[in-house]
C-alpha positions in Angstrom: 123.6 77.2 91.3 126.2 78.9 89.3 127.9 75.8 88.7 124.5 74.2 87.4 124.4 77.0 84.8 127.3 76.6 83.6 127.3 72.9 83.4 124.1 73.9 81.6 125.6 76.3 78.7 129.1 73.5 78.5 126.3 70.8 77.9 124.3 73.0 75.1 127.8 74.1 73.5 128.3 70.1 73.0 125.1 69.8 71.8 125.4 72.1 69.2 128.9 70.9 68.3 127.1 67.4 67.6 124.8 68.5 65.5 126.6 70.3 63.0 128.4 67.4 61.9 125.9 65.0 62.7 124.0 67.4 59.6 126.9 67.8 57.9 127.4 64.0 57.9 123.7 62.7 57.4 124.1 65.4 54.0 127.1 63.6 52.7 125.3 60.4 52.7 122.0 62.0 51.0 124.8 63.4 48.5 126.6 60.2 48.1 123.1 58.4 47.7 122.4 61.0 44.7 125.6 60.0 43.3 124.8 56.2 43.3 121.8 56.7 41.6 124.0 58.2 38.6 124.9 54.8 37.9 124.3 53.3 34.3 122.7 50.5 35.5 120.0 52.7 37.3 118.8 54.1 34.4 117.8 50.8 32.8 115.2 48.0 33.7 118.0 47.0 35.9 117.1 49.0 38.9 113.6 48.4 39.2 113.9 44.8 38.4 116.9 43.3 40.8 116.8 46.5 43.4 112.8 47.4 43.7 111.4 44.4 43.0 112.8 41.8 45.8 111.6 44.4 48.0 108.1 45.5 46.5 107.6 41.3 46.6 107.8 41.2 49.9 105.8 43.8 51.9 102.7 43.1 53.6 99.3 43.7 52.4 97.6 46.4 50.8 101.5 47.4 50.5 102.1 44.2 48.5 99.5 44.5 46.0 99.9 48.3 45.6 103.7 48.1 45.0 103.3 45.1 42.4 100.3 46.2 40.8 100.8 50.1 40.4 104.0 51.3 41.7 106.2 48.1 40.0 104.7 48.8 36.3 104.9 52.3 36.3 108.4 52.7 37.2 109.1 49.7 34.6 107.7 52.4 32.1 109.4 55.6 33.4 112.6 54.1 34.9 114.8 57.4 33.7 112.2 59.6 35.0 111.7 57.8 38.2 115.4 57.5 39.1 116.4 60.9 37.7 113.5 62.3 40.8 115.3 59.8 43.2 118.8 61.2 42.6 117.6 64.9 42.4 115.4 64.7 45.7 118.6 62.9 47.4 121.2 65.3 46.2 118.6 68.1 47.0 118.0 66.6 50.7 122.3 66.5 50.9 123.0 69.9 49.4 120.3 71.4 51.7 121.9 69.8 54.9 125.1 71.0 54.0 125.2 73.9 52.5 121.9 75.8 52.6 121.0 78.8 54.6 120.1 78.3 58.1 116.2 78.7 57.9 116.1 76.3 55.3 118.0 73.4 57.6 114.2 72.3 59.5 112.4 72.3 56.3 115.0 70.0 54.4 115.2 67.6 57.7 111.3 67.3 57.1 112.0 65.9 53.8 114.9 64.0 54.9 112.2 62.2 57.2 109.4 61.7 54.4 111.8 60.4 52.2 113.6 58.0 54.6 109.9 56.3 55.6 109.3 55.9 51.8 112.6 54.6 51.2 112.4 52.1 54.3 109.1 51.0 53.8 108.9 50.3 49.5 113.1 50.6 49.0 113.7 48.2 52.0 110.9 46.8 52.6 110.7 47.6 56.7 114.4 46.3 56.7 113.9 42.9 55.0 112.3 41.2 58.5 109.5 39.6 55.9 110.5 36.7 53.0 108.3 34.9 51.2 108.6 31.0 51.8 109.0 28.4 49.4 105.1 28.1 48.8 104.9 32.1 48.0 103.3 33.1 51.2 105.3 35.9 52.9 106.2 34.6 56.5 109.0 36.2 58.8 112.3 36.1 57.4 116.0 35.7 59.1 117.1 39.2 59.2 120.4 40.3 61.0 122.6 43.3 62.2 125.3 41.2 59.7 123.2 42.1 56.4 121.9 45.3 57.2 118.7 45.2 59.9 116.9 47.3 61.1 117.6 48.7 57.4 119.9 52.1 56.6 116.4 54.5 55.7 115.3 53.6 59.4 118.5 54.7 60.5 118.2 58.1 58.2 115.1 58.5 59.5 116.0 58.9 63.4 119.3 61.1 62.6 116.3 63.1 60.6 113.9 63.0 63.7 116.5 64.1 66.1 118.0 67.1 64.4 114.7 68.8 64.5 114.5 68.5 67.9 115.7 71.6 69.9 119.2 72.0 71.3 117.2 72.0 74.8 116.0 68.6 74.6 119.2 67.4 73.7 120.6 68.6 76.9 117.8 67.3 78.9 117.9 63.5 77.4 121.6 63.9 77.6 121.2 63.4 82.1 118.8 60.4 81.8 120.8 57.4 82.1 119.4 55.6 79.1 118.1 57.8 76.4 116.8 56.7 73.2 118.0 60.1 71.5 121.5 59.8 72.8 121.6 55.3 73.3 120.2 54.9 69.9 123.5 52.5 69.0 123.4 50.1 71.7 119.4 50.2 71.0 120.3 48.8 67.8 122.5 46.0 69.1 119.9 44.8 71.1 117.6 44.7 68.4 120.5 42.8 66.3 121.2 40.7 69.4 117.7 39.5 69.2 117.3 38.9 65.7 120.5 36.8 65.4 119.5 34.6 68.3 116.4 33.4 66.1 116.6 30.0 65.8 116.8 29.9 62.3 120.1 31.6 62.3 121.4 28.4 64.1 120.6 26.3 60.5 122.8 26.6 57.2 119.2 28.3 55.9 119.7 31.2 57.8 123.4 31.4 57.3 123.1 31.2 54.3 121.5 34.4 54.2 124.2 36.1 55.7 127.3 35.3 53.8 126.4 33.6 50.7 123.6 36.0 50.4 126.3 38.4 50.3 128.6 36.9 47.6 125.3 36.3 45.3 124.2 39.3 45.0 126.5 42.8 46.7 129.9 40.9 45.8 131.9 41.5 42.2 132.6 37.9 41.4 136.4 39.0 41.2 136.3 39.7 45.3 134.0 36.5 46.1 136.9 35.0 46.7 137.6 37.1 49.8 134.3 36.2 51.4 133.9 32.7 50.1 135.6 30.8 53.5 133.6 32.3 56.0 130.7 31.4 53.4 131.6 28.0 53.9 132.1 27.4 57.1 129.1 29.2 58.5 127.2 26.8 56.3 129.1 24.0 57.2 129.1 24.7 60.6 126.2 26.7 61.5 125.6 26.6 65.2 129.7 27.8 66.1 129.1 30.3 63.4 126.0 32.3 65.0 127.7 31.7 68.2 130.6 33.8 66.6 128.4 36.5 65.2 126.4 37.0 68.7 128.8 37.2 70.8 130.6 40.7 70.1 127.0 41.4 69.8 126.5 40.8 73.4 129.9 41.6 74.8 129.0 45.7 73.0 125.8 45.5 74.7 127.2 44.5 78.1 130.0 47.2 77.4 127.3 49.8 76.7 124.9 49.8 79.3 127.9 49.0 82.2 129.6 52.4 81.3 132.8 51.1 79.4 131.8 53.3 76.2 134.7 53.8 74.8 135.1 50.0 74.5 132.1 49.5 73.1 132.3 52.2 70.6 135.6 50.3 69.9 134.2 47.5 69.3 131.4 48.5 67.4 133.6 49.8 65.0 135.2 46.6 64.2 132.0 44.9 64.0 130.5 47.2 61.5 133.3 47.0 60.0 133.4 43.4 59.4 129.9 43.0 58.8 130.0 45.5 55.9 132.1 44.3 53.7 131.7 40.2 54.7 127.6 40.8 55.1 126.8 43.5 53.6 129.4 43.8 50.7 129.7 47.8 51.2 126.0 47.9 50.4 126.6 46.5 46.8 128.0 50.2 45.9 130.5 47.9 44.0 127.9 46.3 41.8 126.9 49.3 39.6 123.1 48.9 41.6 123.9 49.8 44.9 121.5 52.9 46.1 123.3 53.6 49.4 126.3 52.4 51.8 123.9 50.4 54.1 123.5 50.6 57.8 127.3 50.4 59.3 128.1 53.6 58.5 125.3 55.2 60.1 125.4 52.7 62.9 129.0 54.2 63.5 127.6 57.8 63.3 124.8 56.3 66.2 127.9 54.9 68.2 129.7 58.1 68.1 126.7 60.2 69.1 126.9 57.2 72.1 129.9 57.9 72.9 130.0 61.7 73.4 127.0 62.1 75.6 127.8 64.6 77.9 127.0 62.8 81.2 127.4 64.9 84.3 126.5 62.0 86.8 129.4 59.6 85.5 129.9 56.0 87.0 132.9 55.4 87.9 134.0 53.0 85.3 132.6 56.2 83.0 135.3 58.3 84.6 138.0 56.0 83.9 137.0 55.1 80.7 136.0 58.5 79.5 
């Protein structure tokens, strides 16, 4: 019994440990994010036009119609206004995780949360899993882990959503073998895993989407260059491309959910990695219109979380991997 309470206060002690800088780290982004939206570019008809737009054109109805019809001209009209409230709600969010009292930390995670959904759903448009097809109606897209799926907001909103939660249910998801609190990362892999095996990804369409997507629009034409070969070759060669992209997919999974964490979290690195500057482009932040880093970097922050789950029942590959 003794042993079981102390287990019990060592479990809550890493717990705690966690979610300091897990705060601390989801505030720097919000900061960062504020900082972004300080660009020149953001205060023109820039931002709402090549960021806002794509998105707003393709959400599902009544989103669709409400996004084009009132939200789209209004912050056309008020773009300075608009984006000086993004970056001072963002900033606000960050300095509040960071810095602020205490007693203030629940109500700014609230907000963190609200403005997370709104971002995800009109900013990313539910992480870009709808496109509209070459006859204008909107039909399910080619999304992938490699260009930022599920989308970074959705991401911001589960760091969010777990911070409020007490340090008690921490500990208590922390003994369950699979936990979606804790196993959020390898949850995402899966859901990457699944996405990339869509048939579509197969084709030079849906590669397309990946790489050359990438070069069009989150790439300075002075680094193209750097992505430009794998853009042609995934093209070119489509099916041994996508064979390439899922399979450290499904080797971190494997690694995951077998107990090899370090590994995995090893891996996942790489893979982010690689996919954020040859997918992802470092979330345009380069471009003078990028509004945040993109998913990788909060996919790492999932990974670690992975990785230091305090597991009292260890496999034995945990214990030698550990």
């Amino acid at each position: 019994m003794g042993n079981r309470v102390i287990l019990d206060v060592q479990t809550l002690d890493i717990v705690g440990r966690l979610k300091i800088n897990l705060r601390v780290f989801l505030g720097a982004l919000w900061l960062l994010d504020g900082l972004l939206q300080l660009q020149p570019q953001m205060f023109t008809p820039n931002f709402p036009s090549q960021v806002l737009l794509p998105s707003f054109q393709t959400l599902p109805e009544p989103l669709h119609a409400f996004a084009l019809n009132t939200l789209y001209p209004n912050i056309q009209l008020h773009e300075k206004i608009f984006n000086v409230a993004a970056l001072t709600t963002q900033a606000a969010i960050g300095v509040g995780l960071v810095w602020a009292p205490r007693r203030l930390y629940r109500s700014t995670l609230i907000a963190s949360t609200a403005w997370s959904a709104l971002i995800w759903v009109f900013g990313q448009a539910f992480g870009g899993i709808f496109a509209l097809s070459g006859g204008g109606a909107l039909t399910i897209g080619s999304p992938s882990l490699y260009t930022g799926l599920p989308g970074s907001a959705l991401v911001y909103l589960y760091l969010s959503l777990i911070l409020l939660l007490p340090n008690t249910r921490w500990a208590h998801e922390s003994q369950r073998r699979f936990s979606p609190l804790w196993d959020f990362a390898p949850l995402l892999l899966l859901i990457g895993l699944i996405a990339q095996l869509n048939p579509n990804m197969f084709t030079a369409a849906g590669q397309s989407t990946i790489f050359q997507a990438n070069i069009n629009t989150n790439i300075p034409a002075s680094l193209a260059w750097t992505v430009e070969p794998i853009a042609r070759y995934s093209v070119s060669s489509p099916l041994v491309a996508n064979i390439f992209e899922v399979t450290p997919l499904l080797i971190s999974i494997i690694m995951w959910f077998t107990g090899y964490r370090r590994p995995a979290f090893i891996m996942g690195c790489a893979l982010c990695v690689f996919a954020w500057w040859f997918g992802m482009g470092l979330g345009a932040m380069l471009t003078g219109l990028g509004t945040d880093p993109n998913t990788p970097p909060l996919l790492l922050a999932a990974s670690w979380l992975a990785l230091n789950k305090p597991l009292t029942n260890k496999t034995p590959i945990e214990r030698l991997t550990a």
